[in-house]
N, C-alpha and C positions, 0 to 999 in steps of 0.2 A: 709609599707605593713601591713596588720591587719593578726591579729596572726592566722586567721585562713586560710589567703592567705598561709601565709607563711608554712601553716602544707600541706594545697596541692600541694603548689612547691615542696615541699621537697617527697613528696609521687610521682608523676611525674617523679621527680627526681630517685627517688630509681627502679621504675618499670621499665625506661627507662636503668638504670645498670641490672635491673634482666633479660632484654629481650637481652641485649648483652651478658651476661654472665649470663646462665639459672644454671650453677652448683655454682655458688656461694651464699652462705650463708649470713646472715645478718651483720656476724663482717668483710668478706672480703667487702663487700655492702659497711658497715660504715667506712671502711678504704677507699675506693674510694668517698664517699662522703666527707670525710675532705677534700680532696685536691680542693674545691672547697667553700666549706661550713663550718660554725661551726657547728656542731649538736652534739647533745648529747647520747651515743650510748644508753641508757634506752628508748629513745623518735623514736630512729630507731626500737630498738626492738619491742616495742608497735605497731608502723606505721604497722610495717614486716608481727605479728600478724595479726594483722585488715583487711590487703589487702589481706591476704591470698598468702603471696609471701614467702613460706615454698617452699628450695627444692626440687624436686619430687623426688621419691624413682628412684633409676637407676636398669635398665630393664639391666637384663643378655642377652648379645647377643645369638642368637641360633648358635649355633656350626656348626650344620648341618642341610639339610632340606632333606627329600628322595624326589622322583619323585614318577610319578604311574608307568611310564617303568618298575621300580623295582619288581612291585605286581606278584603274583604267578600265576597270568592271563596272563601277558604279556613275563614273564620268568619262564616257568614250566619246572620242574624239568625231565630228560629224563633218567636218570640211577641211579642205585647205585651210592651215593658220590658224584653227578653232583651237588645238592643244598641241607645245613642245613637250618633251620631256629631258631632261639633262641629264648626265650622272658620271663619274670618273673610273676611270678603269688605269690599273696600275703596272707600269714592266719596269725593268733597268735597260740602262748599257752594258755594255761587255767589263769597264771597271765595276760594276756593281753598284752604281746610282741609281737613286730612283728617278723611273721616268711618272707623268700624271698627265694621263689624257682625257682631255674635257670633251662630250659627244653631246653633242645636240641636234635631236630627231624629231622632227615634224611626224606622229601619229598616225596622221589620214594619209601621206601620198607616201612615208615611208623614209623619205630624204633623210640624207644625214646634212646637216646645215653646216656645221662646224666638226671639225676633229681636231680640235688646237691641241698642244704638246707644249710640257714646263716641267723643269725639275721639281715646283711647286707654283701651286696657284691660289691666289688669295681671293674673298671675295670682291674686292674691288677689283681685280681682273676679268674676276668673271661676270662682274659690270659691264668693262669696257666690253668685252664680246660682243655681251645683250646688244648693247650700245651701237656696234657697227651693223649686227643683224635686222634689228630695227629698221636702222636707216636705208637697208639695201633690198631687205627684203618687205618687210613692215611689220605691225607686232600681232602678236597671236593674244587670242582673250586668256589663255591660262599657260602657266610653266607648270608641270609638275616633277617633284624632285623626292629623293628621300630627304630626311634631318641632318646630312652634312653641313658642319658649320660652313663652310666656303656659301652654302644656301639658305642658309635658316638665318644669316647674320642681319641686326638689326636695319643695319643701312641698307641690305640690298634689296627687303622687302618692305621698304618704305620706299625706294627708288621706284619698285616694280609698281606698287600701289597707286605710286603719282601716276605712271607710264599708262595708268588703265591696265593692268595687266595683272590678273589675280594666282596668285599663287598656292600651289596643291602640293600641301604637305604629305606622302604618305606614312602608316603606324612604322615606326622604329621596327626594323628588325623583320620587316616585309619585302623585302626586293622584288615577288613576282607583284605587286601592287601595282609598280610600273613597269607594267608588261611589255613596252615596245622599247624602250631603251634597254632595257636585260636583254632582251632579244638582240639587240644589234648589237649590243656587249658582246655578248656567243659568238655570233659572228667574224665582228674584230680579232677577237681573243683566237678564235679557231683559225682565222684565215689570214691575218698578219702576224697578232703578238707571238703567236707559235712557231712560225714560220721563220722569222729575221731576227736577226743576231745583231743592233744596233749600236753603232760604232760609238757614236755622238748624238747630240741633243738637235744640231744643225741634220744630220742623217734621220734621224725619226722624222722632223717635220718635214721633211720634202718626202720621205715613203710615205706617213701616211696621209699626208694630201693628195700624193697620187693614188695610194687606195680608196678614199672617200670619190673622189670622181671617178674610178670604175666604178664603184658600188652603186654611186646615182646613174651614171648614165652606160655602163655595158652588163650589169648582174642585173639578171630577173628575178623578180620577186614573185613566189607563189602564191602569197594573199592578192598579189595583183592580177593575178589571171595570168603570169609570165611577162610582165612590164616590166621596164626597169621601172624606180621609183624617177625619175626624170622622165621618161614619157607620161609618165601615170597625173605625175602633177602639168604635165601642158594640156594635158585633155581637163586638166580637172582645176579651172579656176579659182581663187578664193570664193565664198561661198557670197551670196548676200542675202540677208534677213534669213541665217541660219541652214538654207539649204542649200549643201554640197553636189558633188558627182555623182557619178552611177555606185553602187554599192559595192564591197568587197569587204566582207568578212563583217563580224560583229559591229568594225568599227566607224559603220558610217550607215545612214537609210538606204534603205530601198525606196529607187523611186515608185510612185504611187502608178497606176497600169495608165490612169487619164493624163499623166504626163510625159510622153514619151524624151528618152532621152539620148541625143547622140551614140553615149559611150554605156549603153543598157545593154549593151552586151555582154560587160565584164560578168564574173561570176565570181564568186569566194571561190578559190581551190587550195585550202589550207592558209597554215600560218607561217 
């Protein structure tokens, strides 16, 4: 056989191990071709190069995927507590670190529950959160999130599950799905992260604690009828046996005319 028959058997040779075995490498290759062959493992490596039979980088399985059922279109939120939504919005400090702010916002009255700040946050952090909001405020029947691992991680929604507390995955790749935390995102982003030039990590979380308590209790909300989202939730109790406050905006009933109600004055005026 002329040597350069012999360099294309053996190329043949080796493609035909790569396509059976796509995760192995050129020395497991060159160990499967000795039991047939003499070669030389320098002259495999060379071949290996040449063909471009480098193994391919291995793709992270997705964990989870949401649906669109889950979007705040399909499951709007109808009381006080009935749906959170979470989701991180990203700035630096003036060195150039990343800052990761975690927002969690009650739906129906608008609050922002939390605004915590970390250079980074795991999901067991964003456990403990759940964990104090729970206890202080109580727990809501649904979170819903996008597919960030910090939210899709297997412990945190086995946690949330025991908690009673069902979790709303929305499709990859959707952010208006959850529609009221993108929203308060805009806001944040437009009306702090824009704005302040954060020195330190200890400086971000004292500003934006003080911005989440303007935002609940001195910013009107225009789906509130011009409430702040803190007056809006004192008129407007946790719900019981599913029925909430007076109505405002898609995201809650209108009460029936046989039931009058206090706060039936509100009116949707936008979002």
């Amino acid at each position: 056989m002329r040597p350069d028959a012999e360099g294309e058997a053996l190329v043949e040779r080796m493609k035909t191990l790569a396509a059976k075995r796509p995760r192995f490498g050129q020395d497991r290759i060159t160990v499967l071709l000795r039991k047939d062959l003499v070669v030389n493992h320098k002259r495999v490596a060379r071949l290996w190069r040449r063909e471009g039979l480098q193994v391919p980088l291995k793709r992270r399985k997705k964990r989870y995927s949401g649906v669109k059922d889950n979007s705040s279109e399909q499951i709007p939120a109808l009381y006080k507590d009935h749906i959170w939504s979470y989701d991180f919005v990203s700035d630096k400090t003036e060195d150039g670190r990343k800052l990761k702010f975690l927002a969690i916002v009650d739906e129906f009255t608008r609050e922002c529950l939390t605004l915590e700040v970390e250079r980074r946050m795991t999901a067991r952090q964003v456990r403990e959160i759940l964990e104090y909001l729970f206890l202080v405020r109580g727990k809501p029947k649904y979170l819903r999130s996008d597919n960030g691992p910090e939210f899709v991680a297997r412990a945190l929604r086995r946690w949330l599950e025991g908690s009673g507390v069902g979790p709303l995955f929305i499709e990859p790749g959707r952010p208006w799905q959850n529609a009221y935390v993108e929203s308060f995102n805009g806001k944040l982003r437009d009306e702090l992260l824009n704005l302040e030039l954060f020195l330190s990590l200890e400086e971000a979380k004292y500003v934006a604690d003080r911005w989440r308590l303007d935002y609940n209790h001195h910013r009107p909300h225009s789906s509130l009828n011009w409430m702040t989202p803190a007056a809006f939730a004192a008129s407007c109790p946790a719900a019981v046996a599913g029925q909430g406050c007076a109505a405002r905006g898609s995201a809650a009933p209108r009460p029936s005319p046989h039931t009058p109600n206090a706060t039936e004055t509100l009116t949707p005026s936008g979002t």
